[in-house]
PDB file of N, CA, C and O in Angstrom:
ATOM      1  N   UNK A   1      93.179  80.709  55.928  1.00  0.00           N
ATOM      2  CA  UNK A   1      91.967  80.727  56.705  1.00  0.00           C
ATOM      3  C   UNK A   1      91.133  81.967  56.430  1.00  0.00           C
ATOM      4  O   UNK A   1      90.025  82.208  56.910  1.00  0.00           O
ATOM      5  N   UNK A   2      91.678  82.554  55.770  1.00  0.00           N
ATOM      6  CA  UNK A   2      90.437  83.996  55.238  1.00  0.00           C
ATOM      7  C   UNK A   2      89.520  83.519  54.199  1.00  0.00           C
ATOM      8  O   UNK A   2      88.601  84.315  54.008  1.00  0.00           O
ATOM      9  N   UNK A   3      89.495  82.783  53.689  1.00  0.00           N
ATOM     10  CA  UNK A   3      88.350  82.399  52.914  1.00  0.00           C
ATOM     11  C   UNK A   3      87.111  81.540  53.726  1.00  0.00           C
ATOM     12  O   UNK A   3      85.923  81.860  53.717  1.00  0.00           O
ATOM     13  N   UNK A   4      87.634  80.506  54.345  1.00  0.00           N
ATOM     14  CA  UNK A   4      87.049  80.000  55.493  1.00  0.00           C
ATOM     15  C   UNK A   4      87.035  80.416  56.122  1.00  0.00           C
ATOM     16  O   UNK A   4      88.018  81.076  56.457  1.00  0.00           O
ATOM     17  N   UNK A   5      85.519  80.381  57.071  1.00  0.00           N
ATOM     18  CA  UNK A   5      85.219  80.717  58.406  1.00  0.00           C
ATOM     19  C   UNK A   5      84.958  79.407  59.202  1.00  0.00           C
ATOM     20  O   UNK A   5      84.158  78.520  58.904  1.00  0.00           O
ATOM     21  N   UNK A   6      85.720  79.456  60.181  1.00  0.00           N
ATOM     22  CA  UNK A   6      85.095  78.518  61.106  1.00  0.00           C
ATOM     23  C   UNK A   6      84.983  78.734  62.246  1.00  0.00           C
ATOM     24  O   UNK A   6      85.787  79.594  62.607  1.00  0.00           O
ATOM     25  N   UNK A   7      84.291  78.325  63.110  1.00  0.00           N
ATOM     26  CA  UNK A   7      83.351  78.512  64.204  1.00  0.00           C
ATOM     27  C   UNK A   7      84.584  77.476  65.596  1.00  0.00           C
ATOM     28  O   UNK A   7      84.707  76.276  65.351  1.00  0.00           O
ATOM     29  N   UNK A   8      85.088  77.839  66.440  1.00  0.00           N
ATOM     30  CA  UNK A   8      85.786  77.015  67.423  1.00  0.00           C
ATOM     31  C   UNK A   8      84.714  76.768  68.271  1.00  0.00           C
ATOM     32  O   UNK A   8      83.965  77.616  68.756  1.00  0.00           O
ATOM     33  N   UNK A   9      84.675  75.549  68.429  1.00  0.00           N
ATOM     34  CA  UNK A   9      83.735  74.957  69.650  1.00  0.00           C
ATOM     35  C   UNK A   9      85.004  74.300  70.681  1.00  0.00           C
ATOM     36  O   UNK A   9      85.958  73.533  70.554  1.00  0.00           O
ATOM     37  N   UNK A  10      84.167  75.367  72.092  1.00  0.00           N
ATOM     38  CA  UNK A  10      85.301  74.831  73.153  1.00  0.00           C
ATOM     39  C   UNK A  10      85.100  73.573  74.041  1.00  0.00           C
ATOM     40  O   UNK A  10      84.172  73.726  74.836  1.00  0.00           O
ATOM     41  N   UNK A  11      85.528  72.748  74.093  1.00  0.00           N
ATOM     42  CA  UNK A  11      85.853  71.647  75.292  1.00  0.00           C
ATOM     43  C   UNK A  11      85.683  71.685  76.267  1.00  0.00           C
ATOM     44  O   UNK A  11      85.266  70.636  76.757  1.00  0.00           O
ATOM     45  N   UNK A  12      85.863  72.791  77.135  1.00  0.00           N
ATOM     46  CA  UNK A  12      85.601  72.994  78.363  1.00  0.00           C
ATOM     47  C   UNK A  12      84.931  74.451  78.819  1.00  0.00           C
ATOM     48  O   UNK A  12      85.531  75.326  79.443  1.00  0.00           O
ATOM     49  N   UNK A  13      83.836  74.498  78.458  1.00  0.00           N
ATOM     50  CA  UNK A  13      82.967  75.635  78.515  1.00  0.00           C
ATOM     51  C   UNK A  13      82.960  76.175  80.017  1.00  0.00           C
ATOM     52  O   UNK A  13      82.856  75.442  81.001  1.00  0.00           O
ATOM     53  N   UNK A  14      83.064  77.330  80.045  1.00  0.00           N
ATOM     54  CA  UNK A  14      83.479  78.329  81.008  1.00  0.00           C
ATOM     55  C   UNK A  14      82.323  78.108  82.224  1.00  0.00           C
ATOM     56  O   UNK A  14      81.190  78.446  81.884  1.00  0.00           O
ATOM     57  N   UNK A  15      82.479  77.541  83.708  1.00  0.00           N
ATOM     58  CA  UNK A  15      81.504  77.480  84.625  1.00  0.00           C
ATOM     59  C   UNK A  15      80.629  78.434  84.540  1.00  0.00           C
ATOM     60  O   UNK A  15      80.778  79.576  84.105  1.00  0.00           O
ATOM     61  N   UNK A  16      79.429  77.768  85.105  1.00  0.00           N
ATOM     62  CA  UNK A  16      78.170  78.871  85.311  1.00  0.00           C
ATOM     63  C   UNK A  16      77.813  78.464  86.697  1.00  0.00           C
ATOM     64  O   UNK A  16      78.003  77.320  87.110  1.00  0.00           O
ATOM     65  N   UNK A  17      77.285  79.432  87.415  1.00  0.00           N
ATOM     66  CA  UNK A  17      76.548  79.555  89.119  1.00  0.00           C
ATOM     67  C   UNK A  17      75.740  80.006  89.726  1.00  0.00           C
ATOM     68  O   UNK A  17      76.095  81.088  90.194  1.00  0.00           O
ATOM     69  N   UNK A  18      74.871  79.753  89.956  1.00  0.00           N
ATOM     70  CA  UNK A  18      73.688  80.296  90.789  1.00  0.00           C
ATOM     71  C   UNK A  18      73.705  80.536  92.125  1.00  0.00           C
ATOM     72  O   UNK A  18      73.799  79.693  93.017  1.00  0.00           O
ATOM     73  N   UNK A  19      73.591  81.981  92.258  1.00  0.00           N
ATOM     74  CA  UNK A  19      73.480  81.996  93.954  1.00  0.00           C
ATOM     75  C   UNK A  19      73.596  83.636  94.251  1.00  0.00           C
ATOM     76  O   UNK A  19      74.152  84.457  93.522  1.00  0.00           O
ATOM     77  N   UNK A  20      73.006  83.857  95.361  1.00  0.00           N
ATOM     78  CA  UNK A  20      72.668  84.796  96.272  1.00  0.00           C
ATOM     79  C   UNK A  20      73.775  86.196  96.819  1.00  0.00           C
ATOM     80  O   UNK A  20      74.404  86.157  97.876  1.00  0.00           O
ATOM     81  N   UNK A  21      73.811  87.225  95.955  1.00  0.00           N
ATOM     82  CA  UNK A  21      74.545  88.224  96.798  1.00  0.00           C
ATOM     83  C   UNK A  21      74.274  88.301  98.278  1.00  0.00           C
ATOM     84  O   UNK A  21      73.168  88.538  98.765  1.00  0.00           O
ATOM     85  N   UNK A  22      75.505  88.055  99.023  1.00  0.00           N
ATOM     86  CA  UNK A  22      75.947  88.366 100.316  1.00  0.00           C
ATOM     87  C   UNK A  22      76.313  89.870 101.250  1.00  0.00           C
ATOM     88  O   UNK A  22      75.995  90.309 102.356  1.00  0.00           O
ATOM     89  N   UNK A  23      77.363  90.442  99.815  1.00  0.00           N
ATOM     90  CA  UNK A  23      77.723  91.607 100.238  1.00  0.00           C
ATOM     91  C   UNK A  23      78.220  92.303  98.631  1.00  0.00           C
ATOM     92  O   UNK A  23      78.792  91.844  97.642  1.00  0.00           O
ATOM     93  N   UNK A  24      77.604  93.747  99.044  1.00  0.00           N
ATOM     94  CA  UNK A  24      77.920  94.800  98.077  1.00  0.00           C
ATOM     95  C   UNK A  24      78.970  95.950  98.400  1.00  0.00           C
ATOM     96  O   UNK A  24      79.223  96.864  97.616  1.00  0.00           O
ATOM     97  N   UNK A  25      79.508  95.799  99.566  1.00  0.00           N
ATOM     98  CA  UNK A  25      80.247  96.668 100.782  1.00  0.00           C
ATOM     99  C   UNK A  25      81.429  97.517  99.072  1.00  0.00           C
ATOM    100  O   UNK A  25      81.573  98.685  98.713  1.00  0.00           O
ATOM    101  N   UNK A  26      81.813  96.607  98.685  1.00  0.00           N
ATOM    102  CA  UNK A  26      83.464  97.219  97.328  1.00  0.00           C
ATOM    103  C   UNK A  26      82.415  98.022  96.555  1.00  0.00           C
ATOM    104  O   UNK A  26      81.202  98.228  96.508  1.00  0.00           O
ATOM    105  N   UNK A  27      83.999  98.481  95.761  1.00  0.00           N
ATOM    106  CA  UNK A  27      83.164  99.311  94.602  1.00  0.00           C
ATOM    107  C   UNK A  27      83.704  98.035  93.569  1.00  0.00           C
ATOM    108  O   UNK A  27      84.745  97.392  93.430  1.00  0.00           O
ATOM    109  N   UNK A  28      82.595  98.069  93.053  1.00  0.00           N
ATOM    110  CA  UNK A  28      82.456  97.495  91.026  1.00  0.00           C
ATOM    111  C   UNK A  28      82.499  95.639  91.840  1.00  0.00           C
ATOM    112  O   UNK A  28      82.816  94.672  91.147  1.00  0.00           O
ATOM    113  N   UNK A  29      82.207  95.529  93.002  1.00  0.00           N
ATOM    114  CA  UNK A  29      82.906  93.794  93.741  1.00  0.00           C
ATOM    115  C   UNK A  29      81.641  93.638  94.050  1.00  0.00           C
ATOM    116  O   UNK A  29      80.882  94.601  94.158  1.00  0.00           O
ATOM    117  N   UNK A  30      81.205  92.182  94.260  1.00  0.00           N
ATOM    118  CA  UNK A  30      80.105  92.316  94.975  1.00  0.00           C
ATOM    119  C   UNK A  30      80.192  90.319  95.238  1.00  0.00           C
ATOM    120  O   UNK A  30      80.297  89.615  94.233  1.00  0.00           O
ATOM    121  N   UNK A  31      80.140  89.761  96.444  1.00  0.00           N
ATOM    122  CA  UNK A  31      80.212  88.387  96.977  1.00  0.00           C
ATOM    123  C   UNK A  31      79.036  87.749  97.217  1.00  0.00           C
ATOM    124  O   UNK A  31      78.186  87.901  98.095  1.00  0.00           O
ATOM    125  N   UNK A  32      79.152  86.818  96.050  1.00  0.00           N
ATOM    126  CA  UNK A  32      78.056  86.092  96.138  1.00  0.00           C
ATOM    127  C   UNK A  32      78.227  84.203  96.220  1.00  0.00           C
ATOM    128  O   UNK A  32      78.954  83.487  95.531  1.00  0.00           O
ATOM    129  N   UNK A  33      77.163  83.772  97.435  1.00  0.00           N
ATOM    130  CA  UNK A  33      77.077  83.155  98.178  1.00  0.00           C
ATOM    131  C   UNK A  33      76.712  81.751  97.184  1.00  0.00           C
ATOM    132  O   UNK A  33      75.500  81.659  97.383  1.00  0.00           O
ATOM    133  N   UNK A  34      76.908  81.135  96.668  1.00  0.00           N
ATOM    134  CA  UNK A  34      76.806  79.445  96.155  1.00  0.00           C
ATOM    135  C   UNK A  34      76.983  78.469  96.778  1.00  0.00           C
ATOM    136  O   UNK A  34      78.107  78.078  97.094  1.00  0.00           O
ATOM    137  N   UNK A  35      75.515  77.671  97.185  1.00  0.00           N
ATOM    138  CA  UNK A  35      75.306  76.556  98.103  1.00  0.00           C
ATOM    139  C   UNK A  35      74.997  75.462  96.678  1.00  0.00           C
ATOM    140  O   UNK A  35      74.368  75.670  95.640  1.00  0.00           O
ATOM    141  N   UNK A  36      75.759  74.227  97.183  1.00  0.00           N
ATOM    142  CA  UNK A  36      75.675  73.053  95.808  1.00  0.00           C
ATOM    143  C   UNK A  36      75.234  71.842  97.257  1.00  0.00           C
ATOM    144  O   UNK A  36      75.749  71.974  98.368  1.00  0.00           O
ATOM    145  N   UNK A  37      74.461  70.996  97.006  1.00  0.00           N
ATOM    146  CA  UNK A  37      74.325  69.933  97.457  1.00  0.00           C
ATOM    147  C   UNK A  37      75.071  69.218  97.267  1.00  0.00           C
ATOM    148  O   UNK A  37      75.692  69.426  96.225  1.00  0.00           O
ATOM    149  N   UNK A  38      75.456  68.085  98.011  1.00  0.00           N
ATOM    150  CA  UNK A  38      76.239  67.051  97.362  1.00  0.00           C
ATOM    151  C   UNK A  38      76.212  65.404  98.504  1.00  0.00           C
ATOM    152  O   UNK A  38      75.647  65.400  99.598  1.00  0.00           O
ATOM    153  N   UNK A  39      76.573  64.790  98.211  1.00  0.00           N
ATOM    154  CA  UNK A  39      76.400  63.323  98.896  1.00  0.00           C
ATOM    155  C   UNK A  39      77.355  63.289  99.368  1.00  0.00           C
ATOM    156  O   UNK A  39      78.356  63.804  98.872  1.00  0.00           O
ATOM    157  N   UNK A  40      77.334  62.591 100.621  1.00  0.00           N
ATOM    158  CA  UNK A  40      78.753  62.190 101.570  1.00  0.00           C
ATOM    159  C   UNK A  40      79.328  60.842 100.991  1.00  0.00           C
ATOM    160  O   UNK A  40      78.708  59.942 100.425  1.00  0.00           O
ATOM    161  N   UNK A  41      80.553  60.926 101.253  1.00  0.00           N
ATOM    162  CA  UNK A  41      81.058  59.532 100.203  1.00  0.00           C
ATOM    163  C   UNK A  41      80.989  58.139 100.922  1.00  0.00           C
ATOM    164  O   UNK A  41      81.229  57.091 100.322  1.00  0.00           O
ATOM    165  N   UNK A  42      80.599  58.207 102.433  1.00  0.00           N
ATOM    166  CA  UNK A  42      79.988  56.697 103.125  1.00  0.00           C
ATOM    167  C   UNK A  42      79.389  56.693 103.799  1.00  0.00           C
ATOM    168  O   UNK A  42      79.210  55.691 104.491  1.00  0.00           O
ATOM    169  N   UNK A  43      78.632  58.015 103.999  1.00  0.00           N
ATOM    170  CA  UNK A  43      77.137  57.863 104.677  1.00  0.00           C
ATOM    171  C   UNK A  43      76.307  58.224 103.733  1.00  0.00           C
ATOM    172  O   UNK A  43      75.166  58.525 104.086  1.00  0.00           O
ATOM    173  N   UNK A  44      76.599  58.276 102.558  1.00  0.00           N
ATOM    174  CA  UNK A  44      75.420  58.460 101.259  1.00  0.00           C
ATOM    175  C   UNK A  44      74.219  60.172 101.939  1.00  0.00           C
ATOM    176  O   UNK A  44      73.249  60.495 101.253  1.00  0.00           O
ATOM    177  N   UNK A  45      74.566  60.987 103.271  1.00  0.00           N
ATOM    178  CA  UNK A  45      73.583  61.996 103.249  1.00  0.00           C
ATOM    179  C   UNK A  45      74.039  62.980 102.615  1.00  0.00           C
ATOM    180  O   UNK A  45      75.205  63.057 102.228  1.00  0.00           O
ATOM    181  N   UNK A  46      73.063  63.941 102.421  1.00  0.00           N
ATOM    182  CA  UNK A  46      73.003  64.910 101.724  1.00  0.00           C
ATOM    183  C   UNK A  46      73.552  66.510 102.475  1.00  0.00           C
ATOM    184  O   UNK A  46      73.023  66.896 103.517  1.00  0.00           O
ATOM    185  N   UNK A  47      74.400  67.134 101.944  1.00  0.00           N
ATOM    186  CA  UNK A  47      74.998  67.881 102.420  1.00  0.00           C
ATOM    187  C   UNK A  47      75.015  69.087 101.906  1.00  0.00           C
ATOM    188  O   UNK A  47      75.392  69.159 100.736  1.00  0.00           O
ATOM    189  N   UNK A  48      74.592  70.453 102.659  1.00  0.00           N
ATOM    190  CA  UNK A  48      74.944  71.402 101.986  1.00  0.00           C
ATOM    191  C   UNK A  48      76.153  72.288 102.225  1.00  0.00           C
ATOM    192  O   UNK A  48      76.488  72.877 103.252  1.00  0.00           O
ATOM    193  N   UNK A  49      76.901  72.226 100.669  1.00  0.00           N
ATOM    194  CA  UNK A  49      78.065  73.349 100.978  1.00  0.00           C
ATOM    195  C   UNK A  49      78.013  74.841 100.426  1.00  0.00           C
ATOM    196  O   UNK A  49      77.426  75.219  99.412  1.00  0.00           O
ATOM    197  N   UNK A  50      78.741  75.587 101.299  1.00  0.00           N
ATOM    198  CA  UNK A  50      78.249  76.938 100.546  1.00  0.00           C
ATOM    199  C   UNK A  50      79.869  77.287 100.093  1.00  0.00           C
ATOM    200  O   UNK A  50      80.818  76.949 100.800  1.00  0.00           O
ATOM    201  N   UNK A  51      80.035  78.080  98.691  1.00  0.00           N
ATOM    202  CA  UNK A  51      81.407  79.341  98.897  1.00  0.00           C
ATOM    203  C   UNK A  51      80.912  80.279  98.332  1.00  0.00           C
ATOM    204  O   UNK A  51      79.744  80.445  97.978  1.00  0.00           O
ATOM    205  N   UNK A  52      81.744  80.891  98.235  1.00  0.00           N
ATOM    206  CA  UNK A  52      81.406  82.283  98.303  1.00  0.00           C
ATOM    207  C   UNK A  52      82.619  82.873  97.070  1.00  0.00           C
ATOM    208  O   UNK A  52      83.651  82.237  96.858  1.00  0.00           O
ATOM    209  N   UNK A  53      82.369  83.841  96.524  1.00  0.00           N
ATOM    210  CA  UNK A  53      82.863  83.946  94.927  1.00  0.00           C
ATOM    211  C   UNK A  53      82.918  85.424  94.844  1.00  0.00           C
ATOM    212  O   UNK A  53      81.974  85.975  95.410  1.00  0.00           O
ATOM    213  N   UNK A  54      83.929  86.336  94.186  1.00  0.00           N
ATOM    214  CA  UNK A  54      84.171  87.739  94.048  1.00  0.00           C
ATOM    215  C   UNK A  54      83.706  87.716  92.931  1.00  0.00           C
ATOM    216  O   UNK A  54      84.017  86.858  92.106  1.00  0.00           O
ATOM    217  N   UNK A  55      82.697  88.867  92.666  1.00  0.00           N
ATOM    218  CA  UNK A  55      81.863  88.877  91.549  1.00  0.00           C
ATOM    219  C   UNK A  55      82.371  90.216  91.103  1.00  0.00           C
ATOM    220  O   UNK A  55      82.647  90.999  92.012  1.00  0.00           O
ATOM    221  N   UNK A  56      82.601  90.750  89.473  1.00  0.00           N
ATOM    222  CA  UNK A  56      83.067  91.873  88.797  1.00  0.00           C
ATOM    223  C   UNK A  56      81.222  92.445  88.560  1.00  0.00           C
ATOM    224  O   UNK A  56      80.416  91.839  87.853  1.00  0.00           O
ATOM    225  N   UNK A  57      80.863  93.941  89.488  1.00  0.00           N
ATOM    226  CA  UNK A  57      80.034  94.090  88.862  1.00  0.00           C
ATOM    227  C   UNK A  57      80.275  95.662  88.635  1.00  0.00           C
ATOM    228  O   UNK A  57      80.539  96.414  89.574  1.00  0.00           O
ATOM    229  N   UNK A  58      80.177  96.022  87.515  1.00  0.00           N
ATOM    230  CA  UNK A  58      80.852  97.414  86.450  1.00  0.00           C
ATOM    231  C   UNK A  58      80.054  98.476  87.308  1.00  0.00           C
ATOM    232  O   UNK A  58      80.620  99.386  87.915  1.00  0.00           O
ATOM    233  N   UNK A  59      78.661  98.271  87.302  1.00  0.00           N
ATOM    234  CA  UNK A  59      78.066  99.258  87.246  1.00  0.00           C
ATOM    235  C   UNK A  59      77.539  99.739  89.130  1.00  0.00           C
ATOM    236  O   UNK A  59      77.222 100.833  89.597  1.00  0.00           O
ATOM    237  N   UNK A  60      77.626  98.684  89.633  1.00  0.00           N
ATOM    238  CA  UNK A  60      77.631  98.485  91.300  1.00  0.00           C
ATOM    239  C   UNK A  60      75.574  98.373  91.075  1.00  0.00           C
ATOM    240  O   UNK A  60      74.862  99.256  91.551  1.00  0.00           O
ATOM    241  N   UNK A  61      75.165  97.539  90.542  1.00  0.00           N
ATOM    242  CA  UNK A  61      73.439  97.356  90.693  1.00  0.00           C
ATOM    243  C   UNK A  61      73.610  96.508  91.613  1.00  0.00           C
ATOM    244  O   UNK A  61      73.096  97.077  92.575  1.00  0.00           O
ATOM    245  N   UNK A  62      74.010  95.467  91.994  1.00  0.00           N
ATOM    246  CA  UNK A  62      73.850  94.254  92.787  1.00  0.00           C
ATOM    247  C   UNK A  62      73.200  94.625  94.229  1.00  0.00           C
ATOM    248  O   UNK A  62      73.457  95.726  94.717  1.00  0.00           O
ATOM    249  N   UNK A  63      72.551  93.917  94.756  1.00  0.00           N
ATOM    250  CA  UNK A  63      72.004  94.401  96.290  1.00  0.00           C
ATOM    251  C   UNK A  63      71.853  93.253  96.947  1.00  0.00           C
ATOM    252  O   UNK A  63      71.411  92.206  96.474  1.00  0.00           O
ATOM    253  N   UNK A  64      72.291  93.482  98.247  1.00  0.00           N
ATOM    254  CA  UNK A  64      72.202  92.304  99.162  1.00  0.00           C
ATOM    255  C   UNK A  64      71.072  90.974  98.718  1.00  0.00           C
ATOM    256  O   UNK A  64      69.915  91.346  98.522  1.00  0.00           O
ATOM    257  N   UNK A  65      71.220  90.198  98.634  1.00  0.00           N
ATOM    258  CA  UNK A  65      69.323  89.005  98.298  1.00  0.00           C
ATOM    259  C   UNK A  65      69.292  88.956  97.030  1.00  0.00           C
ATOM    260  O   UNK A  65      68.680  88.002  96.551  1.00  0.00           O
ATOM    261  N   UNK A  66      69.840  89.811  96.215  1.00  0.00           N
ATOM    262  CA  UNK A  66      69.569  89.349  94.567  1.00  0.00           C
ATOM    263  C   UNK A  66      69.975  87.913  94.526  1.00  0.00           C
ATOM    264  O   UNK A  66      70.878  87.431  95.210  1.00  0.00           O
ATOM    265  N   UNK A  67      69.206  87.245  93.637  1.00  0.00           N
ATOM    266  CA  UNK A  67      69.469  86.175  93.137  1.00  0.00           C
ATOM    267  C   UNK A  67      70.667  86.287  91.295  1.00  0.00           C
ATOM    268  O   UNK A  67      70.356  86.828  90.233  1.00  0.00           O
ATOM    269  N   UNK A  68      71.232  85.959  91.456  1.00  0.00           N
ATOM    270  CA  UNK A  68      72.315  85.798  90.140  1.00  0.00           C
ATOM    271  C   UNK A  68      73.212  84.909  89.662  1.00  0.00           C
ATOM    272  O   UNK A  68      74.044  84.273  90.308  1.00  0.00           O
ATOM    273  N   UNK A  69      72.937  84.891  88.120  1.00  0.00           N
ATOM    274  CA  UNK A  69      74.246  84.185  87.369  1.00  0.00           C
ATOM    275  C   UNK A  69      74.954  84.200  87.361  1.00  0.00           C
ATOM    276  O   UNK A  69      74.837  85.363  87.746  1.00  0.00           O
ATOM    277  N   UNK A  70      76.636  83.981  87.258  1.00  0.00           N
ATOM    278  CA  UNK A  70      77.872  84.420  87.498  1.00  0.00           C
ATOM    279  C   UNK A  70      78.317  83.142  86.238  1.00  0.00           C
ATOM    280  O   UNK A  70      77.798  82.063  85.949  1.00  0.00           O
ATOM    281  N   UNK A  71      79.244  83.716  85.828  1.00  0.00           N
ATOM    282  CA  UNK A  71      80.417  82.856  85.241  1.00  0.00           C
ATOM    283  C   UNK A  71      81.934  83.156  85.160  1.00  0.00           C
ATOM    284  O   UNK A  71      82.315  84.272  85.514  1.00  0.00           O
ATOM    285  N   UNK A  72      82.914  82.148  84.675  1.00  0.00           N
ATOM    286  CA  UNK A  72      84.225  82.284  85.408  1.00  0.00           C
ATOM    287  C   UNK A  72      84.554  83.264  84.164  1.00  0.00           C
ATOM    288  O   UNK A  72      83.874  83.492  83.163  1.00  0.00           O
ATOM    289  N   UNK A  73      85.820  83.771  84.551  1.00  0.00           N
ATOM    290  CA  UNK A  73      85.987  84.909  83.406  1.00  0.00           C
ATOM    291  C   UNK A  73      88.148  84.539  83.933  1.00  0.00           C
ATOM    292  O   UNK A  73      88.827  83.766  84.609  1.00  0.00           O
ATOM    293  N   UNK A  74      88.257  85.408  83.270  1.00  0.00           N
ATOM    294  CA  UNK A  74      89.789  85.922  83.501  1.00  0.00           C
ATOM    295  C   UNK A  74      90.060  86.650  85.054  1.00  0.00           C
ATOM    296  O   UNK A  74      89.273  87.423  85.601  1.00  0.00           O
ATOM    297  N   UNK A  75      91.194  86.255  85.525  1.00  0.00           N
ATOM    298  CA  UNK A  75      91.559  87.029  86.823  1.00  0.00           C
ATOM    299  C   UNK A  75      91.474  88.424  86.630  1.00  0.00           C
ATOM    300  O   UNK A  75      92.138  88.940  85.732  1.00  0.00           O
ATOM    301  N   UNK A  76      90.759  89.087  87.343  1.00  0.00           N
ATOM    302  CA  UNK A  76      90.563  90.338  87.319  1.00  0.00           C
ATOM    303  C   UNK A  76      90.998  91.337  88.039  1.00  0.00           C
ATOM    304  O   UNK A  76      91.064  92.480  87.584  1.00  0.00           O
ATOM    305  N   UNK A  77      91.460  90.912  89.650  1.00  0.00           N
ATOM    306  CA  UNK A  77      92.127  90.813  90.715  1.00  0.00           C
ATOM    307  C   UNK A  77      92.515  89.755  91.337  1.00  0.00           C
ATOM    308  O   UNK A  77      92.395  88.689  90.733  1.00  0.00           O
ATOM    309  N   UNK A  78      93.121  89.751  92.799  1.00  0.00           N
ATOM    310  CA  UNK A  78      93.926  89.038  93.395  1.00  0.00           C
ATOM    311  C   UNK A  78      92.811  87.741  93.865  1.00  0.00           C
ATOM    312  O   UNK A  78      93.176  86.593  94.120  1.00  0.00           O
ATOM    313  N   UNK A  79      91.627  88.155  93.900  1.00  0.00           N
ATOM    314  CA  UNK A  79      90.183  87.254  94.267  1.00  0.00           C
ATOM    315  C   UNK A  79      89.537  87.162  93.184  1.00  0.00           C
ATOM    316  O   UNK A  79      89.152  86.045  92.837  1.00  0.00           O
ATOM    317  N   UNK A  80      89.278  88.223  92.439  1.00  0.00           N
ATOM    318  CA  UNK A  80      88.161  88.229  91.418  1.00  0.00           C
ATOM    319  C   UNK A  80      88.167  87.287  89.978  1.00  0.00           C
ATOM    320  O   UNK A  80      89.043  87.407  89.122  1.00  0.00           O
ATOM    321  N   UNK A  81      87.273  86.541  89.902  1.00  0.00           N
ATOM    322  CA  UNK A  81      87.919  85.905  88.707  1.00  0.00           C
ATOM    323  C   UNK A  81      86.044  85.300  88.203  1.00  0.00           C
ATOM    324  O   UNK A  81      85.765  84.218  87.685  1.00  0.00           O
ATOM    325  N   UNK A  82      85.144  86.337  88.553  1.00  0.00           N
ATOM    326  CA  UNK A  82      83.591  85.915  88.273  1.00  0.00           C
ATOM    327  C   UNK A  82      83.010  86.778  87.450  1.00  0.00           C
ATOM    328  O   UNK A  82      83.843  87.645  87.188  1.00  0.00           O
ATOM    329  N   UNK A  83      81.961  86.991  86.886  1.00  0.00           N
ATOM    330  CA  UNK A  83      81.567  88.437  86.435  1.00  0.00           C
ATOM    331  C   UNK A  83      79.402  87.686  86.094  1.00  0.00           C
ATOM    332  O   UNK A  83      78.888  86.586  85.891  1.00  0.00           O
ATOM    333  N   UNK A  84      78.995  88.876  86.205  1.00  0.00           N
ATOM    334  CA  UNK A  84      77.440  88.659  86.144  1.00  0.00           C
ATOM    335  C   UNK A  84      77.225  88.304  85.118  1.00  0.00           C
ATOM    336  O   UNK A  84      77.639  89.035  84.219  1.00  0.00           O
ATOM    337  N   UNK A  85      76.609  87.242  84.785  1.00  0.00           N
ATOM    338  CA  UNK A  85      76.017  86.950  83.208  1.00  0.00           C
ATOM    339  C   UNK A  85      74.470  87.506  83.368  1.00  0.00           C
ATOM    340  O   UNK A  85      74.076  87.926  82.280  1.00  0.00           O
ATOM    341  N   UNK A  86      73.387  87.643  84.508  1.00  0.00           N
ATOM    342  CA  UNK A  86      72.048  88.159  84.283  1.00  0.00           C
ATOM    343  C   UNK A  86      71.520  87.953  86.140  1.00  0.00           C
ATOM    344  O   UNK A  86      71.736  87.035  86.932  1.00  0.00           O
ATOM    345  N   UNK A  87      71.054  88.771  86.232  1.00  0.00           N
ATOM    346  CA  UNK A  87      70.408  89.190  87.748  1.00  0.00           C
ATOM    347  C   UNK A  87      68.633  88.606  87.222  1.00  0.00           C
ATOM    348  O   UNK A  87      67.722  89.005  86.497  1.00  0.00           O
ATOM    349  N   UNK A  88      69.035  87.056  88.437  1.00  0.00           N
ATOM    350  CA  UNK A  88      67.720  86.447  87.955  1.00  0.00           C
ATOM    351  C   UNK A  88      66.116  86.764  88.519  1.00  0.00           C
ATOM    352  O   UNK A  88      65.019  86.529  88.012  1.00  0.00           O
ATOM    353  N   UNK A  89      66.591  87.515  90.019  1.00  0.00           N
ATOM    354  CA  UNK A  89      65.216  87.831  90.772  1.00  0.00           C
ATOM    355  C   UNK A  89      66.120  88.994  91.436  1.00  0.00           C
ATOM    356  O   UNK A  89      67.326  88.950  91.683  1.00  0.00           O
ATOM    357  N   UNK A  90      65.090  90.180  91.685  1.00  0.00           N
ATOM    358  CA  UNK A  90      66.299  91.295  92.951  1.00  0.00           C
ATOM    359  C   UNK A  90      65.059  90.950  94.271  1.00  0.00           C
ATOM    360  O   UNK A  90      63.904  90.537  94.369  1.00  0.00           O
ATOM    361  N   UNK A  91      66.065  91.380  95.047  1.00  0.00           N
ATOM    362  CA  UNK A  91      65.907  91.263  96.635  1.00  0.00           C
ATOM    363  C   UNK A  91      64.444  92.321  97.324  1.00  0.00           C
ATOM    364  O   UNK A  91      64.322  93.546  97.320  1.00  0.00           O
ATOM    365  N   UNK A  92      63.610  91.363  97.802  1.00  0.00           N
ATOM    366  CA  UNK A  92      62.329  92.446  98.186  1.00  0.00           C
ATOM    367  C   UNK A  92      62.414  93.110  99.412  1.00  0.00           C
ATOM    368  O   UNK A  92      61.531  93.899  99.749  1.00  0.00           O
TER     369      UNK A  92
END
């Protein structure tokens, strides 16, 4: 395989999430809030659920109201298993 290069394309590409820092209270942690809609399975309404996700952030920028990307990463701690891919709007 040293002469060839090849490129692995994965199967199950690593989640991505949108949603709202909650709390910045940790150091390098920061919990952010993900609401997904979804349909009830026999009343067909529309439902919102929220969880809530331990986010790895290195540098501690995150602030309450930011809006952000997250994706799944490796366990990092006993909760943590998210990390920032890009801070899409900050908090006014």
């Amino acid at each position: 395989m040293a002469d060839t290069e090849e490129t692995i394309v994965r199967d199950n590409p690593r989640k991505v999430r949108e949603g709202l820092v909650a709390s910045n209270g940790m150091d390098k942690t920061a919990v952010v809030s993900v609401t997904d809609r979804v349909r009830h399975a026999r009343y067909n309404k529309t439902l919102q659920r929220s969880t809530r996700y331990f986010v790895h952030d290195p540098e501690n920028t995150l602030n309450v109201g930011d809006r952000v990307r997250i994706q799944e990463t490796r366990p990092l701690s006993k909760k943590k298993r998210w990390r920032i891919l890009e801070i899409l709007e900050r908090a006014r």
